[in-house]
Every structure is written in C-alpha cells, then in structure tokens.
PLY file of the C-alpha trace (Angstrom):
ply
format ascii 1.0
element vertex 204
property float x
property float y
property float z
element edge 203
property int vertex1
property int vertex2
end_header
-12.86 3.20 -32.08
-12.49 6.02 -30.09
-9.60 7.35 -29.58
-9.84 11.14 -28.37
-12.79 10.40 -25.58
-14.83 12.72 -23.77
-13.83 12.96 -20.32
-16.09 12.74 -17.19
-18.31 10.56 -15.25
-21.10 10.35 -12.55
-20.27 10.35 -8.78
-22.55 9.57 -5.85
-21.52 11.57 -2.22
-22.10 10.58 0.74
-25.41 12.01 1.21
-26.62 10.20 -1.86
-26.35 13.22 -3.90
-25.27 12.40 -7.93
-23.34 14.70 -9.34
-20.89 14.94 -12.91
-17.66 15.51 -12.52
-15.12 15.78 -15.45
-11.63 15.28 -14.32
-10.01 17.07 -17.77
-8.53 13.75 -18.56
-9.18 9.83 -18.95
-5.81 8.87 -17.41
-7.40 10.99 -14.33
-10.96 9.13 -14.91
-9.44 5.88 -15.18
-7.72 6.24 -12.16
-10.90 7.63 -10.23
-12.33 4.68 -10.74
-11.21 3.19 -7.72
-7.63 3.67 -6.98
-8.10 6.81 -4.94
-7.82 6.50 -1.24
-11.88 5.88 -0.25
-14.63 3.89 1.02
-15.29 0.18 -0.76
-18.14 2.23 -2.52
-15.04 4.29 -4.64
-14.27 0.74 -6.39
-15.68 -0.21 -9.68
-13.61 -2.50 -11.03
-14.03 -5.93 -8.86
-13.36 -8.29 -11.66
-11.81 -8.26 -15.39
-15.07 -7.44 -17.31
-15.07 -4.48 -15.42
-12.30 -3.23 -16.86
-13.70 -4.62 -20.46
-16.93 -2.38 -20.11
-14.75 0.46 -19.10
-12.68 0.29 -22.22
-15.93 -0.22 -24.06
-18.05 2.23 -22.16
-14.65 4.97 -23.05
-13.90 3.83 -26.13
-16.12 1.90 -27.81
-13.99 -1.31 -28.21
-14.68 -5.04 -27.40
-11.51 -6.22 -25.79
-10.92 -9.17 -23.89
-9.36 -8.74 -20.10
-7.94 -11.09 -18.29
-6.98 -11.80 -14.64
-3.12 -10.73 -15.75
-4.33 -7.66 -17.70
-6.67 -6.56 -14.47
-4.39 -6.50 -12.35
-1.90 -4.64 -14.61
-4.75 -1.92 -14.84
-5.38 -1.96 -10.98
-1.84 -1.28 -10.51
-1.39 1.46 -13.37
-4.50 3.02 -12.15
-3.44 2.78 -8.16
0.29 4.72 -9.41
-1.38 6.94 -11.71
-3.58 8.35 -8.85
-0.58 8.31 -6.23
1.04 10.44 -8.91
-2.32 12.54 -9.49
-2.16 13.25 -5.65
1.58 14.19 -5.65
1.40 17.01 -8.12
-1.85 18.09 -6.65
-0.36 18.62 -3.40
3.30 20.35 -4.96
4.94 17.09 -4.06
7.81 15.15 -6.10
5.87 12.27 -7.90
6.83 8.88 -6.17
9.62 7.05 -8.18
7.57 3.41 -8.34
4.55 5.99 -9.61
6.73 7.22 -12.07
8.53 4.59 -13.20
5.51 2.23 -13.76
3.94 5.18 -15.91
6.76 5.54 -18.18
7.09 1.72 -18.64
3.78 1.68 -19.42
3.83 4.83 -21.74
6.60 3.48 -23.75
4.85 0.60 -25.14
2.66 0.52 -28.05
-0.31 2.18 -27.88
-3.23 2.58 -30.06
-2.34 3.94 -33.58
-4.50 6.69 -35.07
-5.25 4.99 -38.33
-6.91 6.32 -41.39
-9.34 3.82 -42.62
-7.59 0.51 -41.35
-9.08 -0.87 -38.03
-5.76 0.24 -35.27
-4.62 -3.27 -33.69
-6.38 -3.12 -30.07
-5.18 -5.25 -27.04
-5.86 -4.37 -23.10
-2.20 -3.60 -23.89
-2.12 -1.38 -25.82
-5.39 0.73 -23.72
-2.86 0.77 -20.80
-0.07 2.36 -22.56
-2.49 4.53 -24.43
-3.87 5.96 -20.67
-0.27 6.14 -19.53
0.38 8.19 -22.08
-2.20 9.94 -21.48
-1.75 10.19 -17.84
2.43 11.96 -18.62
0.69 14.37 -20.62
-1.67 15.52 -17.96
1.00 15.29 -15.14
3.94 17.18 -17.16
1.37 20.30 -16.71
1.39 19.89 -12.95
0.65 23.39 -12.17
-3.01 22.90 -13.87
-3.68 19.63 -11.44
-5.92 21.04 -8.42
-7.47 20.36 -5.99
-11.58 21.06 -5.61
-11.43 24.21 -3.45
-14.14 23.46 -1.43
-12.92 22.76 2.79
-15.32 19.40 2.44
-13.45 18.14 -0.72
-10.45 16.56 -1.88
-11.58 15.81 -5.37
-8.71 16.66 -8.07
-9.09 17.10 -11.20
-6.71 18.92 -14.42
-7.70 22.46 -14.81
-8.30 22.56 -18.90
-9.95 25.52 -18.71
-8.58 28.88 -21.40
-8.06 30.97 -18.22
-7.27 28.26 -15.98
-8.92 29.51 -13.29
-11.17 26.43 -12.34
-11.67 26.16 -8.56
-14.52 23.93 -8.21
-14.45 20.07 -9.28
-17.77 20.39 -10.38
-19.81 23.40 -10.04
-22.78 21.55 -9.95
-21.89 20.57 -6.53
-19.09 22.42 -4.95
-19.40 25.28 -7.26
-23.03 25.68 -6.41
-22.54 25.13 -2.25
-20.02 27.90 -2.51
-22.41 30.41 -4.30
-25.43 29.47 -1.70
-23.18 29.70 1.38
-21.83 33.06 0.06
-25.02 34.41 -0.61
-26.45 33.14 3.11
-23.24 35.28 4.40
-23.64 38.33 2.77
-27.42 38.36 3.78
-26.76 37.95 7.49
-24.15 40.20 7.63
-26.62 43.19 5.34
-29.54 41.82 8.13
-31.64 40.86 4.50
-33.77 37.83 3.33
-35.65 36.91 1.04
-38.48 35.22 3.31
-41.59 37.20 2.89
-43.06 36.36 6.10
-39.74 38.00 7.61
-39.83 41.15 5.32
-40.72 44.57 8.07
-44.61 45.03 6.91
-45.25 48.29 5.13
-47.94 50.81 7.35
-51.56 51.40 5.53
-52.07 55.10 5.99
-55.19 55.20 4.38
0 1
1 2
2 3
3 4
4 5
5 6
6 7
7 8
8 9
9 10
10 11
11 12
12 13
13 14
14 15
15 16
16 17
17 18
18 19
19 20
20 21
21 22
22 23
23 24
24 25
25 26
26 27
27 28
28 29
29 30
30 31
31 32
32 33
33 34
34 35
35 36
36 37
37 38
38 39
39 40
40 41
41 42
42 43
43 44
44 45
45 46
46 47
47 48
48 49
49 50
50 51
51 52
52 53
53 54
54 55
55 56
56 57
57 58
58 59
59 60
60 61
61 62
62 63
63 64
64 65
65 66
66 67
67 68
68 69
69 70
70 71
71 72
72 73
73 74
74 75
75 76
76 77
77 78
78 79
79 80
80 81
81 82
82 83
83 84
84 85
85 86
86 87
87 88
88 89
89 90
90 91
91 92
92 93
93 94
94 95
95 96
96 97
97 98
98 99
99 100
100 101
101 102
102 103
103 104
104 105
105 106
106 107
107 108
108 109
109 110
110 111
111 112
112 113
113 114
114 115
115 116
116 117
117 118
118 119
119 120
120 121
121 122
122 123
123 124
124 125
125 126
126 127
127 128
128 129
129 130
130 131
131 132
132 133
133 134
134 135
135 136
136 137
137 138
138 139
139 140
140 141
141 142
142 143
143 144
144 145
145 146
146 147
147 148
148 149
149 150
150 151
151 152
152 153
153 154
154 155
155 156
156 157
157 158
158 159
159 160
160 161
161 162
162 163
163 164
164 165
165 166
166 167
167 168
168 169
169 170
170 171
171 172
172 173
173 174
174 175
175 176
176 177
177 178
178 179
179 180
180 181
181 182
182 183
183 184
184 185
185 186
186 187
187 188
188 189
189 190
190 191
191 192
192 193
193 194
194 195
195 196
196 197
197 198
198 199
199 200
200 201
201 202
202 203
C-alpha cells in the first residue's frame, strides 16, 4: 500500500483542452473530484466503486465501499473543499467544515507498518485524507488561488520559495506567458510574422 501518494490528476476545460494539475495534496485531490462548486462534468464519483477505484487508483488498495461509506466520502470531500475555498479566499473555515474534518481526523487511520500488511477499511482512507486535509489547511497562507482572471482553480503552494501563481503552468502558466509576450510586441510595434517584417532595399 501506498501511503505517501503522488499528488495530481488530469482535468478537461471547457474548450476540451486536457491539462495536469497537481493540487500539492490528496485531501485537495480528493476533494476536486467533485465536491467543488461546477458543472455535472466536475463529478466523478456517481456510485461506491467509484470511490473504490479512487482509493485503488491513489493508493493501490482493494477496499470495499459501500452505499454508507460513499456517502461519508461525498460529505468529507464536499466540507473539505468548502474549507479549501475558505482559506483560499482569507475566510474563517465554516464550523460544520471544520468540525466534520476533525471528527474524521481523529479516528484511526492507516498505520505506517514495517513489514506487516496496515489494517485498511474505507474508514480508515477517510480519516487518513482528513488528516491529511488539517495538515494542508493549518498552512493556510500557502492555499491559493490560480492567478489567472479566467480561473478559480486552488491548489496548496508546496513550492521551496512559495511563489507558485499558476495552477498549472501548462495551462494558465503558459496563457500568461503568450498573452504577455502578444502585449509587449504591440506595444514595441514588433512581430515575428515574416510576411509583416519592413522588406530590406536591394541596392545592387
């Protein structure tokens, strides 16, 4: 089992563009996988084995899920990103947010273990990404938001000089440089079309 996984995931925009976006932690992955305000497209978890392939998918466990334990994870995941949004935004985390995070968080998790097998229960998952989830949130000065006008993707800045602005520069990252560099051409009057470049005069 995994118990330190790698964070991140694939998400589709609107324009059909797929694009990776690592959120600096699975409490803020599980939670963006559908309890963010969004279109019906934002939901991946419509039934329990859902939830089983996520835990399997993240870390690499067979557990079974019932119709109790998905809604328990719909719920954590729905206060965990209410909470997410709060801190991102400077705001007081919303007591029913935080209070279903620390009831969660203080229940067994999953034990590191040396060479025994650590007892594994949807459970147990929960607690271990509420956990998870007070860790990230007790650094709320590192939870941003993407800084892109067109974006309200947040994320946990993990970065050594926490300086992150983009959620992923593969797509906002990489819009800002293109639109900066489209500015600073029309405002110098350059381009880099050829068939626009002034012709040079043959004096020979």
């Amino acid at each position: 089992m995994n118990l330190d996984p790698p964070t991140g995931q694939w998400f589709v925009a609107g324009d059909g563009q797929r694009w990776w976006f690592d959120s600096g932690s699975i409490a803020f992955d599980f939670a963006y996988t559908g309890g963010f305000p969004g279109p019906p497209e934002w939901e991946y978890w419509r039934e329990p084995q859902d939830v089983a392939k996520w835990w399997r998918e993240r870390f690499g466990v067979d557990v079974p899920v019932s119709a109790a334990d998905y809604a328990q994870a719909r719920e954590l995941r729905k206060m965990i990103a209410q909470a997410v949004i709060a801190a991102a935004y400077d705001r007081l985390v919303p007591d029913e947010s935080a209070a279903t995070i620390d009831e969660w968080a203080a229940r067994p998790d999953v034990p590191p273990q040396l060479r025994a097998e650590p007892p594994v229960s949807s459970d147990r998952l929960l607690a271990t990404i509420a956990r998870s989830a007070v860790a990230a949130l007790r650094q709320a000065e590192r939870v941003r938001v993407c800084g892109a006008d067109d974006c309200a993707v947040m994320y946990l800045d993990t970065s050594h000089s926490r300086n992150r602005a983009w959620c992923s520069m593969q797509r906002c990252g990489n819009r800002h440089k293109v639109r900066a560099l489209r500015a600073r051409r029309a405002a110098s009057g350059t381009t880099n079309d050829p068939q626009q470049q002034p012709r040079q005069e043959n004096n020979s």
